[in-house]
ROLUMKE-776584 format. One record per residue: residue in three letters; x, y, z of N, C-alpha, C in turn. Coordinates in steps of 0.2 Angstrom, whole numbers, plus 5000, padded with zeros to 4 digits. Atoms other than C-alpha are relative to their C-alpha. Last residue first. Example, Ala and Ser with C-alpha at 12.3 -4.5 7.8 and 13.67 -1.06 7.14 Angstrom:
! residues 2
SER499649944999506849955036499650055003 ALA500449945000506249785039500450065000 
! end
This chain:
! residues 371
UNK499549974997524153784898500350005007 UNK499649975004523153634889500650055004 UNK499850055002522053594903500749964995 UNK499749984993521453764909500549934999 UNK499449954998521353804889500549975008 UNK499250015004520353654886500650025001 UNK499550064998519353684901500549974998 UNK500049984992518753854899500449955001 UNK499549975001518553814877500450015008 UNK499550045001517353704883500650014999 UNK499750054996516453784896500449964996 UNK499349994998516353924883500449945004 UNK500249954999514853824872500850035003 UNK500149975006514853664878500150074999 UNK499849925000515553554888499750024993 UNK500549955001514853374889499850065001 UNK500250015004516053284900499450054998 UNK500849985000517353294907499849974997 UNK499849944994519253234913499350034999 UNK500549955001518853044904500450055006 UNK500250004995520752954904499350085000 UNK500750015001521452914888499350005006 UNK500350064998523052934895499449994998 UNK499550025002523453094886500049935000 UNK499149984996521953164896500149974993 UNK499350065001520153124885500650055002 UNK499549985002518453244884500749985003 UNK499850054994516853144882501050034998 UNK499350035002515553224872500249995007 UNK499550074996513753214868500650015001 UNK499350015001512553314855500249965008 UNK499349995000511553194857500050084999 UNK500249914999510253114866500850035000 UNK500750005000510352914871499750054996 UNK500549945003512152894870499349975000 UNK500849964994512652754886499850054995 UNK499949964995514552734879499450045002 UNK499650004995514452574874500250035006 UNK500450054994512752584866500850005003 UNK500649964994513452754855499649965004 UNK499749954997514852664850499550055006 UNK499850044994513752504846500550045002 UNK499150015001512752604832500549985008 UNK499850045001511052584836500849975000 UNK499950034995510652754839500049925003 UNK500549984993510852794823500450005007 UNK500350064998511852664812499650035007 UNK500850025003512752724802499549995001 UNK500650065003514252664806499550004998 UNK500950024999515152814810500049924995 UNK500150105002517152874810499150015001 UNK500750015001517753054807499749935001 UNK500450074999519353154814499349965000 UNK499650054996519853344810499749924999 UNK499250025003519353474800500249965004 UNK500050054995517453504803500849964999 UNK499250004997517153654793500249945005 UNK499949954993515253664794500950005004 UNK500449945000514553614776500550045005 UNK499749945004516053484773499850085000 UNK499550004997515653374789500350054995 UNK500249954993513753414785500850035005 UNK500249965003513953334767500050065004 UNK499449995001515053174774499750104996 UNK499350024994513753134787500550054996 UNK500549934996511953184773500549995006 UNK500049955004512953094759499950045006 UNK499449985000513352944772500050064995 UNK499949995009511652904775500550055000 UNK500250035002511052854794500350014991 UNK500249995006512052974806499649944995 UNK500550044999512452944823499650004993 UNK500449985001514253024819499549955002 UNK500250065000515753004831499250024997 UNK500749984999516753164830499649924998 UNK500250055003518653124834499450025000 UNK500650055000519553274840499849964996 UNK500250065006521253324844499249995002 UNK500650024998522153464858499549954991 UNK500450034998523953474856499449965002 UNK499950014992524453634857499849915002 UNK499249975002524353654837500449995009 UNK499550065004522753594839500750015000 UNK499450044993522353744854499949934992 UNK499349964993521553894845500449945000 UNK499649935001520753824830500450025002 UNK499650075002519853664838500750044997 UNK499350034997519353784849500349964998 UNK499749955001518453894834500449965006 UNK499649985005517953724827500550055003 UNK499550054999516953674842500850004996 UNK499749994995516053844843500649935003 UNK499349955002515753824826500350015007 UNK499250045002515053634830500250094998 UNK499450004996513653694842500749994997 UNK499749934994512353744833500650025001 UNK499849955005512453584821500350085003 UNK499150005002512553484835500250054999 UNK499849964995510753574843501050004998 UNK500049924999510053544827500550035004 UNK500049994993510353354825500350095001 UNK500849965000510153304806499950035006 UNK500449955005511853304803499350025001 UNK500250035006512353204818499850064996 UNK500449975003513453214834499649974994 UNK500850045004514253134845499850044999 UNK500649955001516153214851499549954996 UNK500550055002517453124859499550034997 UNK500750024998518753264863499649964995 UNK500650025005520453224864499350025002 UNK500949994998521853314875499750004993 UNK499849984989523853294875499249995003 UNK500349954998523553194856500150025008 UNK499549935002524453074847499850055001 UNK499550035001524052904856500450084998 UNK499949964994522152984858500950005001 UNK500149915002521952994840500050025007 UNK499549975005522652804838500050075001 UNK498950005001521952744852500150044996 UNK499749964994520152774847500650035000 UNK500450034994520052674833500350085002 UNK499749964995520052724814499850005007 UNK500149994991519652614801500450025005 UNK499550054993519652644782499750015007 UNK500350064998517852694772500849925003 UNK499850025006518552854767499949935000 UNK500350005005517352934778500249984995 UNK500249935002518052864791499650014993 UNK499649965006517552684797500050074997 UNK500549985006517552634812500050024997 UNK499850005008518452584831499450014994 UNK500549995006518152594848500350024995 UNK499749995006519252594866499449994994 UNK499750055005518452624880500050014994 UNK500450035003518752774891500149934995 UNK500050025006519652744906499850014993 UNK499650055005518852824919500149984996 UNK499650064994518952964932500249934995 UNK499649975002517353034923500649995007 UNK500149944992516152924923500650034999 UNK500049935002516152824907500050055003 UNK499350005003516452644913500150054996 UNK499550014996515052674926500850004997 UNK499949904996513952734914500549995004 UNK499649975006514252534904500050105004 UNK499150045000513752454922500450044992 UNK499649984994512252574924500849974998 UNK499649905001511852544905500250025007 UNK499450005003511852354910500150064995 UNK499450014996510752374925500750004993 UNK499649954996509652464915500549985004 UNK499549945002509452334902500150065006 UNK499550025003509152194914500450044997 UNK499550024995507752244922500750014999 UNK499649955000506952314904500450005008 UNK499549995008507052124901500150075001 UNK500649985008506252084917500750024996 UNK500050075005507751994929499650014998 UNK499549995001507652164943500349954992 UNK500049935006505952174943500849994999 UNK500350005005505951994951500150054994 UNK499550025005507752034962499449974994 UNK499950095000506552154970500249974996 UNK500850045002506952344968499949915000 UNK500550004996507952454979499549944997 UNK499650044994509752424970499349985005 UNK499750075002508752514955500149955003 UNK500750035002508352654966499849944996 UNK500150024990510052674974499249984995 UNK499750084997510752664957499849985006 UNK500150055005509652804949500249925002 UNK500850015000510052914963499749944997 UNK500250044992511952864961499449995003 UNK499950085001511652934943500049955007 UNK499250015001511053114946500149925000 UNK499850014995509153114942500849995002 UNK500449944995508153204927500449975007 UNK499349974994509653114917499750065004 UNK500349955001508053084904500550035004 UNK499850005008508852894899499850095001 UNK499449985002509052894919500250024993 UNK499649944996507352944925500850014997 UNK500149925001506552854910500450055003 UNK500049995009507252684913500150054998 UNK499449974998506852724935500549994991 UNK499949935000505052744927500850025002 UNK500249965006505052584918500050065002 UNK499450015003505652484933500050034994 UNK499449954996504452584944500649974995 UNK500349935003502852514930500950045004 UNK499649995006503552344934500050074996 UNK500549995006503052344951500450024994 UNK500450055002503852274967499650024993 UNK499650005003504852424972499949924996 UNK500250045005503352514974500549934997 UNK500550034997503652644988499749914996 UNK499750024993505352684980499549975005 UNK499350065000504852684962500049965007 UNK500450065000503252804968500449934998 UNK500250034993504252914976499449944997 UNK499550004994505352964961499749955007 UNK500150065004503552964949500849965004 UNK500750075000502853064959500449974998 UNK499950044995504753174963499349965001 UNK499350045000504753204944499849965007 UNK500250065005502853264943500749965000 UNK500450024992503353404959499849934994 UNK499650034997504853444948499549975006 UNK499450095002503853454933500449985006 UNK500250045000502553584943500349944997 UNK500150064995503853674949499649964999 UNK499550024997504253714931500149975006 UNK499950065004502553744926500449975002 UNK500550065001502353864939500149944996 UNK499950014994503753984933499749955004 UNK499350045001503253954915500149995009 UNK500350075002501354014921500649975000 UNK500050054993502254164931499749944999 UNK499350004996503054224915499949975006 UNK499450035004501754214903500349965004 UNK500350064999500454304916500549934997 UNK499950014991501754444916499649945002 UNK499450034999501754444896500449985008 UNK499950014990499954444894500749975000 UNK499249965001500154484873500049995007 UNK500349924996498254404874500650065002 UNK500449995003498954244863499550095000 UNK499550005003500254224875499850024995 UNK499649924998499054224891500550014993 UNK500349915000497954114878500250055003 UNK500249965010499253994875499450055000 UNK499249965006500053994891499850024998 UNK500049944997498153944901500750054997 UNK500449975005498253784887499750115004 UNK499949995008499753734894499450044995 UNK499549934999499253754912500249994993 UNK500349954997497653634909500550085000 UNK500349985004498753524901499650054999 UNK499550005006499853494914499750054994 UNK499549934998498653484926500350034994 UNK500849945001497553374916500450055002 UNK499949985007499353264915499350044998 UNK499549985003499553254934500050034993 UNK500149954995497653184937500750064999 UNK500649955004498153064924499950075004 UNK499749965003499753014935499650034993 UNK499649944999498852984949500450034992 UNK500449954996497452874944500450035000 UNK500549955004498852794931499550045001 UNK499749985003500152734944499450064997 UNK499949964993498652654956500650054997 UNK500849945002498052594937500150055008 UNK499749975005499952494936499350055002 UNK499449934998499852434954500050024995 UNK500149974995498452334952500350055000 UNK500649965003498852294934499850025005 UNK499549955004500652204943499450064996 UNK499549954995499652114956500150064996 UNK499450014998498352044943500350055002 UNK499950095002496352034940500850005002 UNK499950024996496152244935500149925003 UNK499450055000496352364926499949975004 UNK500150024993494952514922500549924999 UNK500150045000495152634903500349955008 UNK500150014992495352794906499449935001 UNK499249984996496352834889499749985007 UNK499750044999495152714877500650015007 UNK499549964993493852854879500549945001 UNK499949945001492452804863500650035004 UNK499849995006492252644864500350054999 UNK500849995006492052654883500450004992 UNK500149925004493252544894499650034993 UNK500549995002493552374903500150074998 UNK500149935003494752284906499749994999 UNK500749985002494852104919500250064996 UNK500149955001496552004918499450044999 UNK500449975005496651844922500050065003 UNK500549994995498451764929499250054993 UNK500450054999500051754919499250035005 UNK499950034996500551954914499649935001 UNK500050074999500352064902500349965003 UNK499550054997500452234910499849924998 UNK500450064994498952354901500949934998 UNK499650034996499152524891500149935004 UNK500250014991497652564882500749975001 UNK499850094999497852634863500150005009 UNK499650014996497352784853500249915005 UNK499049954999496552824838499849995009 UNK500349964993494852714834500749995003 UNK500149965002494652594818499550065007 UNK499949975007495152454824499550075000 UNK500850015003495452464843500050034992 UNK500349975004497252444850499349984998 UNK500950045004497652354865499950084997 UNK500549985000499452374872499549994995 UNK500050005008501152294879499250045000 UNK500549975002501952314894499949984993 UNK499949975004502852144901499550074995 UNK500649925001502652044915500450034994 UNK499949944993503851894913499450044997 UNK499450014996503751724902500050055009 UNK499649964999501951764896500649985004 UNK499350044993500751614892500550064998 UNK499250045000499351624882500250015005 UNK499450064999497551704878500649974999 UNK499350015001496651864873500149945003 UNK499650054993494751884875500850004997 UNK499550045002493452004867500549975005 UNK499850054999491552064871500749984999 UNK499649974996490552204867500649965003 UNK500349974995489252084861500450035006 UNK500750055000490651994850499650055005 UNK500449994996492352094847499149964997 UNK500449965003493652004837499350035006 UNK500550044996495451974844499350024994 UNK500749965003497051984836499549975003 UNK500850055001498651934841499450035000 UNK499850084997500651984845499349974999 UNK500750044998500652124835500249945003 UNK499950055004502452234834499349975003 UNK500650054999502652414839499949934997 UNK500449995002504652484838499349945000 UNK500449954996505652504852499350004994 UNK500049925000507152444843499350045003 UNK499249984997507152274854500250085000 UNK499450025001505352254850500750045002 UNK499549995003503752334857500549964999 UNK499449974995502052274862500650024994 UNK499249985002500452254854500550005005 UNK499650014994498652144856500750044998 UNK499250005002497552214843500349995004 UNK499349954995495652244845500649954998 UNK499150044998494652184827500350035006 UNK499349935001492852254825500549955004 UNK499649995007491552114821500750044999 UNK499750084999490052154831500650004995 UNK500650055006489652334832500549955001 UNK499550015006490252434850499749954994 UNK500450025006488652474859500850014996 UNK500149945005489552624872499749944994 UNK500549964998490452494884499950044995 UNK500249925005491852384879499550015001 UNK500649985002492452224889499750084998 UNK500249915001493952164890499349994998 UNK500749985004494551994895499850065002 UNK500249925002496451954895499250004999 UNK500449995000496951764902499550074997 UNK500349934999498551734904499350004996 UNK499849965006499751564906499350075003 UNK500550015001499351414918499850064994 UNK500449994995501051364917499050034998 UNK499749955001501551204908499550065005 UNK500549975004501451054917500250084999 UNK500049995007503050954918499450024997 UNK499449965002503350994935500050004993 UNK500049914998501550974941500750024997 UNK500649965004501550804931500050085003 UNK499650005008503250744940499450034994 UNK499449945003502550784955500350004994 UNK500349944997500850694955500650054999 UNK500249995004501950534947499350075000 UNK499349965003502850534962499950044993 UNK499449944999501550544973500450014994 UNK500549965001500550394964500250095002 UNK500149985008502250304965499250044998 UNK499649965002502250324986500250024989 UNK500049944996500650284990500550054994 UNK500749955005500650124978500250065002 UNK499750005008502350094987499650014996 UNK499649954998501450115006500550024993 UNK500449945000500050005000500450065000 
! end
């Protein structure tokens, strides 16, 4: 009897271990007499960020369903045919209830899993935040409209503490939250938006359960923290190679090898504030080359007519490599660019001393640096 027992057990565990899990559940319901027959859209993003369908549903008496099996929480969102905009919602194993009118996708209700629980406790508050917002922006445009230049002036002024009171929401909601996937996607934002100094960022990060910490956007921020940290200034920069514009390869080293002082510079042809900035880089390149000072400009560029046409427009005499490749380009993932311009100004030793001078502060440091 005791040996039946025991192979009935066994064969009990071996079935729960080899059963798959119980997967997800999505049911939505539409208010407002939606017609039978309209397609919603299951979506999320891909690597580069762009929207991709995972599945289609069809609505029945207001009615549609999604099913499967998600690895991790992950946002993705519900499109409706024919009907602008799109509902946010944390796929996740477990059932899911939505609901929302045909007409108002944006204050659409969540609810059935932990992570949907906590994402609509997010989104009560940070709607309420976004009427603000838009509420002072639309009070601008008619003081601006009314030539009211004193009301102008004290709207901007409010507005501004209002983004820093909208920063520490979304700051205290990480830190109270550290269980939710919505905080791993805010502290994302906070550092790709460098609204927080870095150690902030890393203490917030360090804060979150080793679940959020193994999501996929988990994962990338810890490994832009660990590439930010080989860019701080005090270290090393890494080395990097690519093709000039004459389609040889030109690494780092080499322009740091014959240089007392390099600057790193990102930029692009089509990027406004570069273009701005480069006679101001020119005119130090001017002064102090002859002292030693060398730059390499790393384009984010996509089409080497509009790289090599911007490099001729604006006098850019010095050193050129790109790939091509946007923000893709594995120069600008190594060294954390998100938002460019960008530079990174190099000792003798290849050793970061700043970063991101512009304007006088660069000529200021070149010089203090140089003489």
């Amino acid at each position: 009897m005791k040996k039946i027992l025991a192979i009935a057990l066994g064969i009990l565990f071996l079935a729960a271990c080899n059963s798959d899990p119980k997967g997800y559940t999505l049911n939505g319901t539409i208010n407002g007499e939606p017609e039978n027959g309209i397609k919603v859209f299951l979506k999320t993003t891909d690597t580069l960020n762009q929207l991709v369908e995972v599945d289609t549903a069809i609505v029945e008496n207001g009615k549609f369903i999604f099913t499967g099996n998600q690895i991790e929480p992950k946002l993705h969102y519900i499109f409706m045919e024919s009907n602008r905009g799109n509902i946010p919602v944390v796929l996740e194993n477990g059932t899911i209830e939505m609901e929302f009118q045909k007409d108002s996708l944006n204050y659409a209700k969540l609810k059935g899993t932990e992570q949907n629980e906590l994402f609509m406790d997010f989104l009560d508050e940070s709607r309420k935040l976004s009427e603000r917002a838009m509420s002072m922006q639309n009070d601008m445009r008619d003081a601006a409209q009314k030539m009211d230049t004193a009301t102008v002036s004290s709207l901007r002024e409010e507005f501004m503490e209002f983004q820093e009171e909208a920063k520490n929401f979304n700051v205290n909601y990480a830190k109270e939250n550290p269980n939710a996937l919505i905080s791993v996607l805010i502290i994302g934002n906070l550092m790709a938006s460098k609204a927080l100094p870095l150690d902030e960022v890393k203490a917030l990060f360090e804060a979150l359960t080793p679940e959020m910490k193994a999501t996929e956007p988990g994962k990338k921020i810890k490994e832009q923290l660990d590439t930010m940290k080989s860019t701080e200034i005090g270290s090393t920069a890494p080395d990097f190679s690519a093709p000039t514009p004459t389609g040889d390869l030109l690494a780092l080293s080499q322009v740091t090898d014959k240089s007392k002082l390099t600057l790193v510079d990102f930029w692009a042809a089509w990027c406004r504030p570069c273009r701005a900035e480069n006679p101001n880089i020119v005119s130090v390149y001017e002064k102090y080359k002859d002292k030693g000072f060398n730059i390499i400009g790393v384009s984010l560029d996509t089409r080497a007519e509009d790289w090599t046409g911007a490099i001729e427009a604006d006098g850019l005499a010095w050193n050129h490599i790109s790939n091509l490749q946007r923000f893709q380009d594995p120069i600008a993932r190594l060294y954390n660019i998100n938002a460019i311009p960008a530079a990174f100004l190099l000792d003798e030793n290849g050793v970061i001393v700043a970063k991101d001078l512009r304007g006088p502060a660069l000529e200021q440091k070149v010089a203090e640096l140089l003489n």
